[in-house]
N, C-alpha and C positions, 0 to 999 in steps of 0.2 A: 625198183623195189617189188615190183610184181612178174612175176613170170607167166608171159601169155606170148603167144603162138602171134607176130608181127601181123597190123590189120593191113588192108586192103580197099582199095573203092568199090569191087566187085562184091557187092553183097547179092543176096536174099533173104525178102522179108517173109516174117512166119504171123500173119495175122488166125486169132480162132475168134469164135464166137460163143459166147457165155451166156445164158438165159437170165441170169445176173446183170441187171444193168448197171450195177458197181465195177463191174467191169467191162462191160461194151466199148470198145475203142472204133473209130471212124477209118476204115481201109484206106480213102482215098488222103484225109490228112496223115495219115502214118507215111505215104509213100510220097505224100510233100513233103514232110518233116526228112526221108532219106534224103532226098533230092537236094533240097539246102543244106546236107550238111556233107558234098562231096561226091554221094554214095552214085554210083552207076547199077542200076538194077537190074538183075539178069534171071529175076522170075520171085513170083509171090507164090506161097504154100498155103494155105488156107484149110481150114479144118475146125469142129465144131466138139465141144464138149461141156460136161455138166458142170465139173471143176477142176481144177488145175492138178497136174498129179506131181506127188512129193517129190520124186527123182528130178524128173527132165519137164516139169509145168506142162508135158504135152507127153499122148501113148506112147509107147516103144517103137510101134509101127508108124506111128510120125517123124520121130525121129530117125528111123531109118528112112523114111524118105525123102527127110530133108538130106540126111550124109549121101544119098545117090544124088538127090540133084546139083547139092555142091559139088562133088567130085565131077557132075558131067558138064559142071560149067564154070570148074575152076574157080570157082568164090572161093574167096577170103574170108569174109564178115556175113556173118549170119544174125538179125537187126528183127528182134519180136515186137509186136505193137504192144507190148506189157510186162507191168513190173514182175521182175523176177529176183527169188530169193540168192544170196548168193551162191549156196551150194549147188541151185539148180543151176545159175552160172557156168561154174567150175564146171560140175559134172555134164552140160551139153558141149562145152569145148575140149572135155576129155573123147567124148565119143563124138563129135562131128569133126575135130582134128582143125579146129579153125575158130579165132578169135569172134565173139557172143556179146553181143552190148543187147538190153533191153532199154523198153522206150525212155527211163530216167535217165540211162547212160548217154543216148541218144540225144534228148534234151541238152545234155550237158556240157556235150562236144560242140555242138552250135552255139552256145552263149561262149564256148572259151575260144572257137574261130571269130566272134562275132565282136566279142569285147575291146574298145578302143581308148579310151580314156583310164585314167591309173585307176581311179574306183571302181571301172567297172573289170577289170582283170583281178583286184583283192577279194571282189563278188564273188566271180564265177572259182576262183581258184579256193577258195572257202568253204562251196557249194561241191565241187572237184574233190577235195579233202574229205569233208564228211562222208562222202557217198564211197569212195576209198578204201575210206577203214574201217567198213563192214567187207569190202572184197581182198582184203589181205592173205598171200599165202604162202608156203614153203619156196620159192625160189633157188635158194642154193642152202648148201647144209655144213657151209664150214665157220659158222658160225654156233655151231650146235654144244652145249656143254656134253651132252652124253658123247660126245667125239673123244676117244682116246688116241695116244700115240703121244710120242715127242711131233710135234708140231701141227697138231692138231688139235690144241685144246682153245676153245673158245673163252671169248673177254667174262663167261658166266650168264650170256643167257641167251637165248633162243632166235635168230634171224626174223622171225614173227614180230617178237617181242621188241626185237630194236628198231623195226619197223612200226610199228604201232607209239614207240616213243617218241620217235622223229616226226612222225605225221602230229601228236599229239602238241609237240613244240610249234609245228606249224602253225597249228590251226591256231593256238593261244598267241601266238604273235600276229597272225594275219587278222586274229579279233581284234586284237588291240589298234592297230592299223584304221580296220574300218573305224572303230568308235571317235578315233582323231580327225576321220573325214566324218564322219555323221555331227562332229561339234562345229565345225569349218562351213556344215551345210547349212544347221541352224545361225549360224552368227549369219550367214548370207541372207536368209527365212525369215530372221529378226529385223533386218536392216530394210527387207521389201515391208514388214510389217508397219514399219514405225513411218515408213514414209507413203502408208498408206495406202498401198500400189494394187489390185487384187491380181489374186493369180487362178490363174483358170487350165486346167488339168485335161489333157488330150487321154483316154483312156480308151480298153477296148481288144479285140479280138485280134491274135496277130494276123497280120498278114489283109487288114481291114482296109488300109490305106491312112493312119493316123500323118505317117510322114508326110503323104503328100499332101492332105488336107491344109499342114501344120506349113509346109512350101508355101502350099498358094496361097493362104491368109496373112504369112508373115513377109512372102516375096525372097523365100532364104532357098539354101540349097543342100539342106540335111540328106542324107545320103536316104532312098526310096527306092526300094524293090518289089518286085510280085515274088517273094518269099518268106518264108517263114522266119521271126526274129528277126528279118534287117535292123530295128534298132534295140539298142542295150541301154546308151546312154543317155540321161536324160538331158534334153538342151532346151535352154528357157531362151525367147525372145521377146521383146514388146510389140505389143500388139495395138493399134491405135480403133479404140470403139466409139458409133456416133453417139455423141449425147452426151457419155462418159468419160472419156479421155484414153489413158494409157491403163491397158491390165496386161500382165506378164503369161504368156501363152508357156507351157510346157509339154512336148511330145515325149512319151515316157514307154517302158516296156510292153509287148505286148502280152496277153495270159493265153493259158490255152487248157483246155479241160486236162485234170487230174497232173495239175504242175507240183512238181517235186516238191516237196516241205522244204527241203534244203536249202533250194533256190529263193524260195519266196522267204525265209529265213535270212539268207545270206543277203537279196535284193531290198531288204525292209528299209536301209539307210536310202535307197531311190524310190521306193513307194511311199515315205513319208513327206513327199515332195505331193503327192495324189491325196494324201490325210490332211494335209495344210491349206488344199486347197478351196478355194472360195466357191467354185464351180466346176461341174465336170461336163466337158463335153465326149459322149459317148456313141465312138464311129462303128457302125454296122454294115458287114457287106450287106447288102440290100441284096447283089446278085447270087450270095452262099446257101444252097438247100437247107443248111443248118442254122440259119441265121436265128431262131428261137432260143434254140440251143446254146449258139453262143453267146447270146444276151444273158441267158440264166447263168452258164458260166462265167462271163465277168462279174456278173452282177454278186455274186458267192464269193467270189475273190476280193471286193471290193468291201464287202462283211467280215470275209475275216481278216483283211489291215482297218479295220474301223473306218472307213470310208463309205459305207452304207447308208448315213442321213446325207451325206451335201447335195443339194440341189444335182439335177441332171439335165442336160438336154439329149435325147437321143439324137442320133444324124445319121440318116440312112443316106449311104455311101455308093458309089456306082453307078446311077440310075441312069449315067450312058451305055451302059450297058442292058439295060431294060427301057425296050421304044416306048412303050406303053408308061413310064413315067415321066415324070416331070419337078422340076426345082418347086417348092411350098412348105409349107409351116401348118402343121395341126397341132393345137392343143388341148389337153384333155384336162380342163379346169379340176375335177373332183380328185384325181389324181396327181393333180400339180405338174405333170409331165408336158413339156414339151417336144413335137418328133418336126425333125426339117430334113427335107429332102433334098441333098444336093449330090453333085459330081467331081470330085476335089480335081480329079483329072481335066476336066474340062472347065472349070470355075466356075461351074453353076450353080447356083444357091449360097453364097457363101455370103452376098450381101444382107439375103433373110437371116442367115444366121449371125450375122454380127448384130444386127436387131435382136432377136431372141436374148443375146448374152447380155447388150446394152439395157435389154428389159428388166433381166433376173437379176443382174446386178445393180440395175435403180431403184431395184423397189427398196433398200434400204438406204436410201438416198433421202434427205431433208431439205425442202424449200425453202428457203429463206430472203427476206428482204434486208439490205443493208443499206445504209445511206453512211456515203463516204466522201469525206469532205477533199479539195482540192492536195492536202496534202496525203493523203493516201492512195498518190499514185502507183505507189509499188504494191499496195494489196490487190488493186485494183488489174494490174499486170498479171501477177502472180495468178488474181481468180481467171484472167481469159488465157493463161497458160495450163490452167489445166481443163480449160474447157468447158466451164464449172457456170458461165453466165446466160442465164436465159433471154433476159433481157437490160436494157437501161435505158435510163432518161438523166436530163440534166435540168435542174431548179434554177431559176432567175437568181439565186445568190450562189452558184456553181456548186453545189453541192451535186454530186451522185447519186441517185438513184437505183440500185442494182437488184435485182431478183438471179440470186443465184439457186444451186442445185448440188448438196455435199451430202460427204456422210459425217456420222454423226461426230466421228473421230478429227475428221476436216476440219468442222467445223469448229469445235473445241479448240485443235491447235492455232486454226487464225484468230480466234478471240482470244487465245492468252497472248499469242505473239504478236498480234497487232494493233489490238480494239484494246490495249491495255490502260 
């Protein structure tokens, strides 16, 4: 449906510099971001200005030097660190003669190579769609009513127009689609709820090390890159913590400063998996120059899907790769914050942190004394099956003595269902 000039691996990227820090983009992550999505790089153009100009988002004599460096090195794809308007689109690959993705398009294409599970390809294809049908254009013209002749006349309306129908029908079926998995997702949400399970939220920077973390706590073998996006979809395991028993661990997307509306639009049905949850733990390359930075950007992401109050723990990630650190636990009581320092790669720290979680999630934990008589040996099973017994003793007339540790919800369901 669109008419573009066949892309290429051979790109050049066009970063500038804006005095504007609304638009300030990161050179070295843009040239990650190429990297994982195929792209062979065969030179950066670089260039500085006040604001973006109406035609070509960059001078005339930029753009003429980008068309000489492409021609002298035979690119294909020509890949800007910033959003550009459609027409400026269109009109740089009229005059650079070669297929133009900006950094949203760019995004876009790594989540649709990256996507492996049915939700997560109705996502990114949704995401694919909207961003689409702002870039629609003439292709071919025999669809045109102003076409005269005998055999020439079109069905009554414009090739645009039928393209912008078709996309339109998409999108309203592939909504529909998501909404049947986002009900599928709750019934699953509801089922962890009732049975009282917490779930604890792997969140954070791409490319931070979420998966591996998510590996070596759970012992699994979730696919783990040192690139951008390795994962899309989200995967829950159990996770067994001391003290408290079983919480459902989830490794979920990563964010990354100035992510597409669209995306995070289309991804809502897997970031409500992050809003459900009980706890977030919040992985930081420890080793990334910009690691400030990308905290304040998750932490904005995390505000606007309403995820901004749940509990946090920070976990500064890498620290084998910094000699000078080491695995520990700092907390900053006035702040409620907890930071742990571990190595997901190397498994170090990872026992401080299952403390930590065991900590934030007992504090709404209720002590309680039960005295349970010979015949309540199934309750009695049931409370050291979830881990739940502090201690016991046993009375001269065998009664039980138990000091367990619930929550509040726990606790409730074994006094209706048991102590009835």
């Amino acid at each position: 449906m669109i008419d573009r000039p066949k892309g290429g691996e051979q790109a050049v990227l066009v970063h500038i510099d804006f005095p504007d820090e609304g638009m300030q983009e990161d050179q070295a992550e843009f040239e990650e971001l190429a990297r994982s999505a195929g792209a062979n790089i065969v030179g950066v153009v670089t260039g500085t200005r006040h604001a973006p100009e109406p035609k070509y988002f960059i001078g005339t004599g930029k753009a003429e030097e980008i068309r000489e460096y492409v021609k002298a090195h035979n690119a294909e794809l020509v890949l800007f660190n910033h959003q550009l308007a459609p027409a400026q689109e269109r009109n740089l690959e009229r005059f650079l003669e070669c297929r133009v993705l900006d950094r949203t398009g760019l995004i876009l294409d790594i989540f649709a190579q990256r996507a492996r599970s049915f939700e997560g390809k109705l996502q990114v294809e949704l995401a694919l769609l909207k961003h689409m049908a702002t870039r629609l254009v003439r292709g071919w013209t025999h669809l045109e009513r102003q076409g005269g002749g005998i055999g020439l006349r079109g069905p009554g309306e414009t090739q645009l127009e039928t393209d912008r129908r078709l996309i339109r029908g998409r999108i309203k079926l592939i909504s529909q689609r998501i909404i049947k998995v986002r009900k599928q997702r709750d019934l699953s949400r509801r089922a962890r709820q009732k049975a009282v399970i917490p779930t604890v939220a792997i969140v954070g920077y791409t490319n931070a090390g979420k998966s591996t973390l998510f590996n070596s706590l759970c012992g699994t073998d979730v696919f783990a890159a040192n690139q951008l996006f390795a994962t899309l979809d989200p995967t829950l395991r159990k996770l067994e913590v001391p003290d408290l028993g079983s919480v459902i661990l989830a490794d979920t997307v990563g964010f990354i400063r100035h992510l597409p509306h669209d995306l995070v639009d289309a991804f809502r049905a897997t970031l409500e998996e992050v809003c459900a949850a009980n706890l977030l733990i919040h992985v930081v390359d420890v080793h990334d120059s910009r690691m400030q930075e990308n905290i304040s950007e998750v932490n904005e992401v995390l505000e606007s899907i309403g995820a901004g109050e749940i509990p946090q723990i920070i976990v500064f990630n890498k620290i084998d790769l910094c000699p000078h650190l080491s695995p520990h636990v700092e907390t900053i009581q006035g702040e409620n914050i907890t930071r742990v320092w571990v190595s997901a790669h190397k498994k170090q720290g990872l026992d401080e942190l299952k403390a930590c979680v065991s900590h934030i999630l007992g504090q709404d934990l209720v002590q309680k004394t039960l005295v349970l008589q010979p015949k309540d040996a199934r309750l009695r099973a049931v409370l050291y099956g979830k881990k739940a017994v502090i201690s016991e003793t046993i009375d001269e007339t065998g009664n039980c003595r138990i000091i367990v540790r619930l929550s509040p919800a726990d606790l409730e369901k074994f006094f209706s269902e048991f102590l009835e």
